[in-house]
Biopython code that builds the backbone (N, CA, C, O; Angstrom):
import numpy as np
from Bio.PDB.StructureBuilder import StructureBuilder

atoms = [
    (1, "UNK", "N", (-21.220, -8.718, -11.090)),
    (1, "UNK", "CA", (-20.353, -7.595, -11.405)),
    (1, "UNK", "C", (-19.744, -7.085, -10.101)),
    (1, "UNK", "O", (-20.414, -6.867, -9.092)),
    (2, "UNK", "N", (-18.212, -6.881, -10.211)),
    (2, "UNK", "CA", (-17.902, -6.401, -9.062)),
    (2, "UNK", "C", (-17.372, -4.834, -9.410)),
    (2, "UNK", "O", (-17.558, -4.377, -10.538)),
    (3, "UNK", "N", (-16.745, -4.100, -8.432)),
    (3, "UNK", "CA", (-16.498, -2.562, -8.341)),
    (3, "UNK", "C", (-15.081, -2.639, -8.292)),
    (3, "UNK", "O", (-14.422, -3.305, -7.494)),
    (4, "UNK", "N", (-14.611, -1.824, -9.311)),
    (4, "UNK", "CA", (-13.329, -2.084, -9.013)),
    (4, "UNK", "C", (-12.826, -0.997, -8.419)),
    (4, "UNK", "O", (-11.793, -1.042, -7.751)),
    (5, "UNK", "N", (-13.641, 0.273, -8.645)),
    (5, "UNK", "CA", (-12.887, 1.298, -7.226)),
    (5, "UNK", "C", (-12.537, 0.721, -6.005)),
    (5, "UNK", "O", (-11.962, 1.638, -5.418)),
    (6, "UNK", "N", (-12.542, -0.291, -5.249)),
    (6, "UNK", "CA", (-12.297, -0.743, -4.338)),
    (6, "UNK", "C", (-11.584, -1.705, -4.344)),
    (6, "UNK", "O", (-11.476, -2.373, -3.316)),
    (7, "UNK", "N", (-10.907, -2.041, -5.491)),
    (7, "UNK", "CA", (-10.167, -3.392, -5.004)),
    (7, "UNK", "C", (-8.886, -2.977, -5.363)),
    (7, "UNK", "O", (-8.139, -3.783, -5.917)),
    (8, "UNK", "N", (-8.508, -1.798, -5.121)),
    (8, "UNK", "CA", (-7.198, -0.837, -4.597)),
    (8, "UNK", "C", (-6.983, 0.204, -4.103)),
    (8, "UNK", "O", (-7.351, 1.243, -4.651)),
    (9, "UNK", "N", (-6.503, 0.196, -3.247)),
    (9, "UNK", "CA", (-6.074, 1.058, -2.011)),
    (9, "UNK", "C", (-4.938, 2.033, -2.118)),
    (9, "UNK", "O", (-4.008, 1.287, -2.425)),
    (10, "UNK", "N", (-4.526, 3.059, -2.061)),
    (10, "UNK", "CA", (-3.265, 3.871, -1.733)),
    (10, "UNK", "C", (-3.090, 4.171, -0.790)),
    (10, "UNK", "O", (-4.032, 4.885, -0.445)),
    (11, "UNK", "N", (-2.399, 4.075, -0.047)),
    (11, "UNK", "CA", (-1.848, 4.947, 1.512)),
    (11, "UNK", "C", (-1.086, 5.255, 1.740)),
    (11, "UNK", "O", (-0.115, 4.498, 1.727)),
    (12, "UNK", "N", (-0.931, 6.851, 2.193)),
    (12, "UNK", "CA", (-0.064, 7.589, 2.039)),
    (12, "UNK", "C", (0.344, 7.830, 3.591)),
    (12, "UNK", "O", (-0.698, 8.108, 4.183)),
    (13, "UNK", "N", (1.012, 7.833, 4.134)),
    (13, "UNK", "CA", (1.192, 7.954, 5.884)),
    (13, "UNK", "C", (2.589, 8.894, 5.711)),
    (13, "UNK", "O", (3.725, 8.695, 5.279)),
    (14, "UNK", "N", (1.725, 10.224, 6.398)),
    (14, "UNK", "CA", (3.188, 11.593, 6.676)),
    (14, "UNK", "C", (2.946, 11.108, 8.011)),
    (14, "UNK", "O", (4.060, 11.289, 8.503)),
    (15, "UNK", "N", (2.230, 10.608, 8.937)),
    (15, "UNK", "CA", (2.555, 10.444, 10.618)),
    (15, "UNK", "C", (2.696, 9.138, 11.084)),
    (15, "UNK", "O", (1.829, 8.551, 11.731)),
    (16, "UNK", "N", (3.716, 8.702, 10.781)),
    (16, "UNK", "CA", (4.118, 7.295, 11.393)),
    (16, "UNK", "C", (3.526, 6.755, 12.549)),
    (16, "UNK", "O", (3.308, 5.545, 12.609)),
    (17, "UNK", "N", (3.131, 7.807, 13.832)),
    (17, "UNK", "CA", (2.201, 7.216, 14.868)),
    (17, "UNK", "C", (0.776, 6.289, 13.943)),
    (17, "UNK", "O", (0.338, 5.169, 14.203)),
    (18, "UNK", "N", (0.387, 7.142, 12.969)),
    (18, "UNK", "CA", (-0.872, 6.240, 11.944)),
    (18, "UNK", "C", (-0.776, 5.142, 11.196)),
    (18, "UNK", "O", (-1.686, 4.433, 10.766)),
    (19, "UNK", "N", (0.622, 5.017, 11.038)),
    (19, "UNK", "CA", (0.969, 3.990, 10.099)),
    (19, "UNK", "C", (-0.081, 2.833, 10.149)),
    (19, "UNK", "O", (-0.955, 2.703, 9.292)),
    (20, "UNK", "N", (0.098, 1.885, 11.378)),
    (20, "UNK", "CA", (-0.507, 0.494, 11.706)),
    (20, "UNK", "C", (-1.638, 0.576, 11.502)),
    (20, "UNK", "O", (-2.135, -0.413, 10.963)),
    (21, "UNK", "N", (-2.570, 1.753, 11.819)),
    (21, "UNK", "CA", (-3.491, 2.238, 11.829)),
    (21, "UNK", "C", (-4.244, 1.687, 10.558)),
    (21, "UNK", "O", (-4.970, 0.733, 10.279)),
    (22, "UNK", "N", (-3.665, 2.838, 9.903)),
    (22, "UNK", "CA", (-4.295, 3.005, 8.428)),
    (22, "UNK", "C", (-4.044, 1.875, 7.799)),
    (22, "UNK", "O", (-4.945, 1.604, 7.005)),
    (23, "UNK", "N", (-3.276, 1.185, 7.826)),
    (23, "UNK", "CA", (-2.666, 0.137, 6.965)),
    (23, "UNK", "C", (-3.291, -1.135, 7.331)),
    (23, "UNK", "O", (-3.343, -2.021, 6.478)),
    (24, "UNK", "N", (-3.926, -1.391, 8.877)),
    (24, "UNK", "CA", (-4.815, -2.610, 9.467)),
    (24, "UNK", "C", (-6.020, -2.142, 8.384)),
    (24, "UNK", "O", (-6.459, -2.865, 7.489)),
    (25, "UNK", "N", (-6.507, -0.587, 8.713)),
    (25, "UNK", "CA", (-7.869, -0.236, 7.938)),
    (25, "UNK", "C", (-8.115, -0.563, 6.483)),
    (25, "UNK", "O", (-9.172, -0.860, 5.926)),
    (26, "UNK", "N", (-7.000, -0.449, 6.041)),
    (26, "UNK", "CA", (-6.818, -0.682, 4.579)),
    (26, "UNK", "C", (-7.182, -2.208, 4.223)),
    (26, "UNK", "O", (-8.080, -2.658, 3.512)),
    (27, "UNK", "N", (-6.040, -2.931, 5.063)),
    (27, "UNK", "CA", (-6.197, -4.542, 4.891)),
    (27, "UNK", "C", (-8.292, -4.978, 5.276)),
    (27, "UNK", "O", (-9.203, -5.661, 4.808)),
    (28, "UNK", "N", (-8.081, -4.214, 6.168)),
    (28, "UNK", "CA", (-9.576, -4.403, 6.481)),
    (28, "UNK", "C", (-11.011, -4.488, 5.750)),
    (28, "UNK", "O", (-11.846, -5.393, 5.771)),
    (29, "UNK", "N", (-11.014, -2.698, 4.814)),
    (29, "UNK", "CA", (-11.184, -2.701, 3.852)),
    (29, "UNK", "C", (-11.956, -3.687, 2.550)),
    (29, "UNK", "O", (-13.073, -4.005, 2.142)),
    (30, "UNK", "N", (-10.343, -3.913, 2.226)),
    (30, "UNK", "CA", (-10.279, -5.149, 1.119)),
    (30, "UNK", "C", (-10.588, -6.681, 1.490)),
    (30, "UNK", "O", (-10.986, -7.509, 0.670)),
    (31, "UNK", "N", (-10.422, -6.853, 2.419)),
    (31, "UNK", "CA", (-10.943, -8.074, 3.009)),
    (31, "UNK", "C", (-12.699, -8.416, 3.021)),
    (31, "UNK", "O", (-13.109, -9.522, 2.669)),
    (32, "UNK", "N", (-13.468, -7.513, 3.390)),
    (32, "UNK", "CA", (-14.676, -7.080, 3.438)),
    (32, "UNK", "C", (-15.155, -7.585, 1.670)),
    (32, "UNK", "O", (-16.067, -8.305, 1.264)),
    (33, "UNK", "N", (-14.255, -6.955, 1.072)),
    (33, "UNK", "CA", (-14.358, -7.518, -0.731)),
    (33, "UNK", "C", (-14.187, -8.211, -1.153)),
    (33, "UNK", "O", (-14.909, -8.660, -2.043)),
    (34, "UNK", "N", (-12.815, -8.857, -0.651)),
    (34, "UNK", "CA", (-12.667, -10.278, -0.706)),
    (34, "UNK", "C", (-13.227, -10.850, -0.702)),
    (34, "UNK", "O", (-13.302, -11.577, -1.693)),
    (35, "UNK", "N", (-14.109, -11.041, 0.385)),
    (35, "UNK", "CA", (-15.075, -11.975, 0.858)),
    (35, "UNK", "C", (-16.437, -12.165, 0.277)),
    (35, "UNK", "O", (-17.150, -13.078, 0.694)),
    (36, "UNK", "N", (-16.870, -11.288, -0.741)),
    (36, "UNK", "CA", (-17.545, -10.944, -1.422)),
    (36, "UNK", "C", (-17.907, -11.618, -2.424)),
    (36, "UNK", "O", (-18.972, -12.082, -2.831)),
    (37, "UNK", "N", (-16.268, -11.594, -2.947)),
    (37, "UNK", "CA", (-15.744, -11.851, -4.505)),
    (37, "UNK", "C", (-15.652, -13.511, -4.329)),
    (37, "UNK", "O", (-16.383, -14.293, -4.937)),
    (38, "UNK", "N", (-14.333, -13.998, -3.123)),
    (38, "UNK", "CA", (-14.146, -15.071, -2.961)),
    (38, "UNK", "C", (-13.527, -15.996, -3.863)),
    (38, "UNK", "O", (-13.689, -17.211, -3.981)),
    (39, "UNK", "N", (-12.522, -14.908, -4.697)),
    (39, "UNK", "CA", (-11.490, -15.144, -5.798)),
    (39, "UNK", "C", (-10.187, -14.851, -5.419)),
    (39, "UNK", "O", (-9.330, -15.602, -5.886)),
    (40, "UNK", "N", (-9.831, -13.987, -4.719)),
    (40, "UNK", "CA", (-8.705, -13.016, -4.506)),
    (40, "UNK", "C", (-8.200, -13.026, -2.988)),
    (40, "UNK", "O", (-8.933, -13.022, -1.999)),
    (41, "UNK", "N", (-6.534, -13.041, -3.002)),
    (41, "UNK", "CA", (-6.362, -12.529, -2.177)),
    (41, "UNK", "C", (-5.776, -11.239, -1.632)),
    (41, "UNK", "O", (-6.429, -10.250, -1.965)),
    (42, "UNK", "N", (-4.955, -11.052, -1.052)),
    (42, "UNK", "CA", (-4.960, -9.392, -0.750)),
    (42, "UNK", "C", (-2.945, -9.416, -0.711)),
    (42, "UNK", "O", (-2.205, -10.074, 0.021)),
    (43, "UNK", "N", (-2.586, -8.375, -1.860)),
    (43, "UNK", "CA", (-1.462, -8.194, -1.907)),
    (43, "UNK", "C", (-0.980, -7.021, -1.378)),
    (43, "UNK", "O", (-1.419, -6.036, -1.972)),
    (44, "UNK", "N", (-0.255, -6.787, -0.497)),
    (44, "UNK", "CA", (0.014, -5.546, 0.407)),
    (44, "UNK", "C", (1.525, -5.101, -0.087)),
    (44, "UNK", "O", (2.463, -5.844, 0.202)),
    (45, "UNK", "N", (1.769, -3.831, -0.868)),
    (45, "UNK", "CA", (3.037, -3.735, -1.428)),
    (45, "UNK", "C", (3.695, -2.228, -0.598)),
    (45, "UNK", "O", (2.893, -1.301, -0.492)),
    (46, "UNK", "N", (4.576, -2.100, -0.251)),
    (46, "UNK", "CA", (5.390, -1.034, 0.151)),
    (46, "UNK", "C", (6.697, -0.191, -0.427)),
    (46, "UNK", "O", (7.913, -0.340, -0.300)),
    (47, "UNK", "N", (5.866, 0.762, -1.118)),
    (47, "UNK", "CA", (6.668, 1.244, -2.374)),
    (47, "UNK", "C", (8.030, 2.067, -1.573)),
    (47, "UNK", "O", (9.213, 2.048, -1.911)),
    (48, "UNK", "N", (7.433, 2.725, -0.488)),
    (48, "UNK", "CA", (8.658, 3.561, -0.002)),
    (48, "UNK", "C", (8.235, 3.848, 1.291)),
    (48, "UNK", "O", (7.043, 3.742, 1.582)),
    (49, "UNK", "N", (9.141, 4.229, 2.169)),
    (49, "UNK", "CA", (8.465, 4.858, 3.571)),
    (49, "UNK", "C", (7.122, 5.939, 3.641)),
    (49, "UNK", "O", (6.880, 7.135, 3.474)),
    (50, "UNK", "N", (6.540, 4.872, 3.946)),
    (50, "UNK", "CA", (5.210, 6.007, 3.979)),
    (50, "UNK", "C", (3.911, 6.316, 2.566)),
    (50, "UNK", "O", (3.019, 7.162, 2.496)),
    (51, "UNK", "N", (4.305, 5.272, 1.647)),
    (51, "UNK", "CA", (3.915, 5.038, 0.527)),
    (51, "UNK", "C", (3.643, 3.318, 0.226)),
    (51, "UNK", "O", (4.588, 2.595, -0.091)),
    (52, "UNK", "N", (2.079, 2.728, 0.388)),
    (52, "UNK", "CA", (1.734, 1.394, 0.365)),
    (52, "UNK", "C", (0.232, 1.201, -0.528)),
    (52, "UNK", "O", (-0.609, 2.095, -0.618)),
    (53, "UNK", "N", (0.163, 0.430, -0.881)),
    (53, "UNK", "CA", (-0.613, 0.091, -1.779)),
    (53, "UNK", "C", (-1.187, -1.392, -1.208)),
    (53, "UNK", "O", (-0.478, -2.168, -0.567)),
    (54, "UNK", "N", (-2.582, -1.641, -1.554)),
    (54, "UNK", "CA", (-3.258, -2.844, -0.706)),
    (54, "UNK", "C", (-4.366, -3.325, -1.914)),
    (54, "UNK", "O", (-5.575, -3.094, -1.933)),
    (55, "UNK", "N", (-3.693, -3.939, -2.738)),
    (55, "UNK", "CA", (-4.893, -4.513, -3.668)),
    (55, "UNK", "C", (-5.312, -6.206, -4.037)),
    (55, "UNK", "O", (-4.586, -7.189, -3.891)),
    (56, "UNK", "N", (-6.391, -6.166, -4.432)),
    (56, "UNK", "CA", (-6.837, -7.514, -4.508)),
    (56, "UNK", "C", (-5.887, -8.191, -5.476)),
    (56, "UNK", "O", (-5.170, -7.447, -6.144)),
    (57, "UNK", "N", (-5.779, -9.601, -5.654)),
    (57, "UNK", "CA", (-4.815, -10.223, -6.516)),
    (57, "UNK", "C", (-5.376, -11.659, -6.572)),
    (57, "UNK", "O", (-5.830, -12.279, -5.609)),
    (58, "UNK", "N", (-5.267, -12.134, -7.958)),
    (58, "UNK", "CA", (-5.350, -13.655, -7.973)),
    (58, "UNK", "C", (-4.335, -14.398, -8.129)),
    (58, "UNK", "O", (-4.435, -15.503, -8.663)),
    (59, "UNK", "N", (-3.117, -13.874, -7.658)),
    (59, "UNK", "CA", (-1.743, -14.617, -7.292)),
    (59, "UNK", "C", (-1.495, -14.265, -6.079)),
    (59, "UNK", "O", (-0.380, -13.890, -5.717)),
    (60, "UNK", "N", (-2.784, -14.369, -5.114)),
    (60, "UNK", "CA", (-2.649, -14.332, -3.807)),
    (60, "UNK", "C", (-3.709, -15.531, -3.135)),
    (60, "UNK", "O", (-4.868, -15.157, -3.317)),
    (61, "UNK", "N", (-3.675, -16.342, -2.694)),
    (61, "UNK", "CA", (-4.398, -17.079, -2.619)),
    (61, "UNK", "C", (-6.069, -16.448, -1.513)),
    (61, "UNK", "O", (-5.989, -15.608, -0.617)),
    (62, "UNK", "N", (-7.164, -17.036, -1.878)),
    (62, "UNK", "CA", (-8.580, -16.451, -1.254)),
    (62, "UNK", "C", (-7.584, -16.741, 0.000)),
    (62, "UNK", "O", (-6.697, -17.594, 0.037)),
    (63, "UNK", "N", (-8.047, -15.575, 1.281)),
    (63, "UNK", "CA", (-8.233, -15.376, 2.586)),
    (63, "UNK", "C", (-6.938, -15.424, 3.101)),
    (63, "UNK", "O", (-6.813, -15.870, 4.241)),
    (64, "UNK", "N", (-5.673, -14.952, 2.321)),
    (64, "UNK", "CA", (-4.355, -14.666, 2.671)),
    (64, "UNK", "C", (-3.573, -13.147, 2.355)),
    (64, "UNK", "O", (-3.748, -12.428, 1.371)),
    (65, "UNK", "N", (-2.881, -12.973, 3.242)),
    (65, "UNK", "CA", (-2.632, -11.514, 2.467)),
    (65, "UNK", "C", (-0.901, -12.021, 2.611)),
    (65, "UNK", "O", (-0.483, -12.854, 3.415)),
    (66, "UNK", "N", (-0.055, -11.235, 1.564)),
    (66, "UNK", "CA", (0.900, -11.040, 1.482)),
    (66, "UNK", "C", (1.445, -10.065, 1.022)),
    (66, "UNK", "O", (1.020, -9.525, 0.001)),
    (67, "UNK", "N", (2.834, -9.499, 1.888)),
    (67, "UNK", "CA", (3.443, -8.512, 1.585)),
    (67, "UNK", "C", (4.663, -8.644, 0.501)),
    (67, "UNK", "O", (5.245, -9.713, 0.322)),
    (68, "UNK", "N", (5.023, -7.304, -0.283)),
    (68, "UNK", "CA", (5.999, -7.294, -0.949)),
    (68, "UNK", "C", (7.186, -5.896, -0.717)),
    (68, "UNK", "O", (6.649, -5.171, 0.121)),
    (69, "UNK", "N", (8.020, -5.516, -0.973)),
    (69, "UNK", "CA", (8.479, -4.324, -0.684)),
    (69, "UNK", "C", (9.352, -4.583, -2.308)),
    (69, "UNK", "O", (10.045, -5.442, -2.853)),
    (70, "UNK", "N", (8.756, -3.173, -2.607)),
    (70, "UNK", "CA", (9.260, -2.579, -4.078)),
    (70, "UNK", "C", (10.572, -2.036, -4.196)),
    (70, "UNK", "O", (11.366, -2.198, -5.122)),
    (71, "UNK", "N", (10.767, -1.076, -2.684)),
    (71, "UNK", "CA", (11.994, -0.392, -2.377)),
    (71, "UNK", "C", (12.674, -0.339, -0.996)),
    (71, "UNK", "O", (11.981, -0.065, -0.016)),
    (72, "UNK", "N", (13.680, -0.525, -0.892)),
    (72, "UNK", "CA", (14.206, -1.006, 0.222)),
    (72, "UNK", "C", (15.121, 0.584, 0.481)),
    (72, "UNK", "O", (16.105, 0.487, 1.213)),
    (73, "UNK", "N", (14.830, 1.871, -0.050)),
    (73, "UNK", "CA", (15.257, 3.426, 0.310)),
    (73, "UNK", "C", (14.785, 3.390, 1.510)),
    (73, "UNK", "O", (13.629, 3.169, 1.872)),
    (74, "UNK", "N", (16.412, 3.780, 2.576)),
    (74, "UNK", "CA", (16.375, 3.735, 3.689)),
    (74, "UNK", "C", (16.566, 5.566, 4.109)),
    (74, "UNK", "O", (16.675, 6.020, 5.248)),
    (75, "UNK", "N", (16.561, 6.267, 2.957)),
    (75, "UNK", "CA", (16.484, 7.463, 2.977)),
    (75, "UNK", "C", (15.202, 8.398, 3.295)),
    (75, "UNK", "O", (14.065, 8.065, 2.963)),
    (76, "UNK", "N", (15.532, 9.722, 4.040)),
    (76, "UNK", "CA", (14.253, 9.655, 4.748)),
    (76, "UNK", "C", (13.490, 10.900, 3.766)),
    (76, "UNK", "O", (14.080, 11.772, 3.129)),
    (77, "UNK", "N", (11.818, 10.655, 3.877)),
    (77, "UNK", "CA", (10.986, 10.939, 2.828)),
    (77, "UNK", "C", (12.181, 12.493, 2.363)),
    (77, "UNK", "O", (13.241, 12.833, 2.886)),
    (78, "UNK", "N", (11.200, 13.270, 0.893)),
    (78, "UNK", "CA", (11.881, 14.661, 0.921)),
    (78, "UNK", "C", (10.929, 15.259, 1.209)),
    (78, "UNK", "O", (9.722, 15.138, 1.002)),
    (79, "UNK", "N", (11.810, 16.208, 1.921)),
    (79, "UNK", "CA", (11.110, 17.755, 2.782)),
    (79, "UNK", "C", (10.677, 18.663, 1.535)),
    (79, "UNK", "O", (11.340, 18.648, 0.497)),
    (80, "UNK", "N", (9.471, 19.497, 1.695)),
    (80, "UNK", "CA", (9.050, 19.985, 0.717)),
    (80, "UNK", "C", (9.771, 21.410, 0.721)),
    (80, "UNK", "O", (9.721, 21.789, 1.891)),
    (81, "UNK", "N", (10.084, 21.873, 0.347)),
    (81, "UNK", "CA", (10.687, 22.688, -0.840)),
    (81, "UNK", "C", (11.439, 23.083, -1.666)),
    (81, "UNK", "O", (10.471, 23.555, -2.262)),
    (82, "UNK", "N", (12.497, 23.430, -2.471)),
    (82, "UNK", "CA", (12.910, 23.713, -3.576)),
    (82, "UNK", "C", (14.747, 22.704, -3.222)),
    (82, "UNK", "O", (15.620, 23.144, -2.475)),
    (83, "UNK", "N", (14.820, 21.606, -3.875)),
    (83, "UNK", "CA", (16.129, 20.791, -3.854)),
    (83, "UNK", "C", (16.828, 20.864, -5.509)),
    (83, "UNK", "O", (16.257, 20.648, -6.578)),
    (84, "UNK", "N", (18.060, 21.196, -5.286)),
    (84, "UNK", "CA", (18.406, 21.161, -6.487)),
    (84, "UNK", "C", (19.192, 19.223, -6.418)),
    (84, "UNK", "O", (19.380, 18.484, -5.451)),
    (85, "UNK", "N", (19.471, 19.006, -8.011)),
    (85, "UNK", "CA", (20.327, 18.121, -8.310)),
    (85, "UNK", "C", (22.061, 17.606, -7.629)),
    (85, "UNK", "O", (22.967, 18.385, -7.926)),
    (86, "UNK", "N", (22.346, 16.690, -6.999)),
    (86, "UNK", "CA", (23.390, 16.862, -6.629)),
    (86, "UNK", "C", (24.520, 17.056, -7.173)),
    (86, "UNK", "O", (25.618, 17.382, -6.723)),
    (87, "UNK", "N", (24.006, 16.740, -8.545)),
    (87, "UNK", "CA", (25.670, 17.100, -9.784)),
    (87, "UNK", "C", (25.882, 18.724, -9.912)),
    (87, "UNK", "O", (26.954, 19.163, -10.329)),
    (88, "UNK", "N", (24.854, 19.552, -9.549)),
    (88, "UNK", "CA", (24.856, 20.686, -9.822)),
    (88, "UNK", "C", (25.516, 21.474, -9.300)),
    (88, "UNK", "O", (25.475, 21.640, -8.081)),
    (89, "UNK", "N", (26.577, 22.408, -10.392)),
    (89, "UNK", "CA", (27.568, 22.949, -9.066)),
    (89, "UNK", "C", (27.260, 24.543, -9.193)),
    (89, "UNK", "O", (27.783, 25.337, -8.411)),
]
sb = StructureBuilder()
sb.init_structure("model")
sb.init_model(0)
sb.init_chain("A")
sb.init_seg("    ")
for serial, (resi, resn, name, xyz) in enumerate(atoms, 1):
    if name == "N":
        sb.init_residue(resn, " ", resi, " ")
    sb.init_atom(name, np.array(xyz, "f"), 0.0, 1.0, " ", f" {name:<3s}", serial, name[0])
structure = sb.get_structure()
């Protein structure tokens, strides 16, 4: 039996100095499980700047990781507080 709380990751990075950081830790992580399991490999997806996801996959081959990017928004994150609609006049 394996755990599946762990064989996905979210990472959320507001400080870009952390990015590599967190995101080696992450891969790191899951690898540790991988290795465990010895089914899976590790799919690393990048939903938006600063928004990544690191989960196990069996359309990843054992002891490979590969990346995907979901969104290619070159727009920068939103600032928190109150934005209206741009149609809105």
């Amino acid at each position: 039996m394996h755990s599946q709380a762990t064989e996905r990751l979210e990472i959320i990075v507001a400080d870009r100095g952390q990015l590599y950081e967190l995101l080696n830790d992450a891969e790191a992580v899951l690898r540790q499980v991988a290795m465990t399991q010895r089914c899976a490999g590790i799919l690393a997806t990048r939903h938006d700047p600063g928004h990544y996801t690191f989960e196990l996959s069996d359309t990843v081959p054992f002891g490979e990781t590969w990346e995907q990017t979901l969104s290619d928004r070159r727009a920068p994150a939103a600032q928190p507080g109150l934005h209206w609609p741009k149609n809105r006049r």
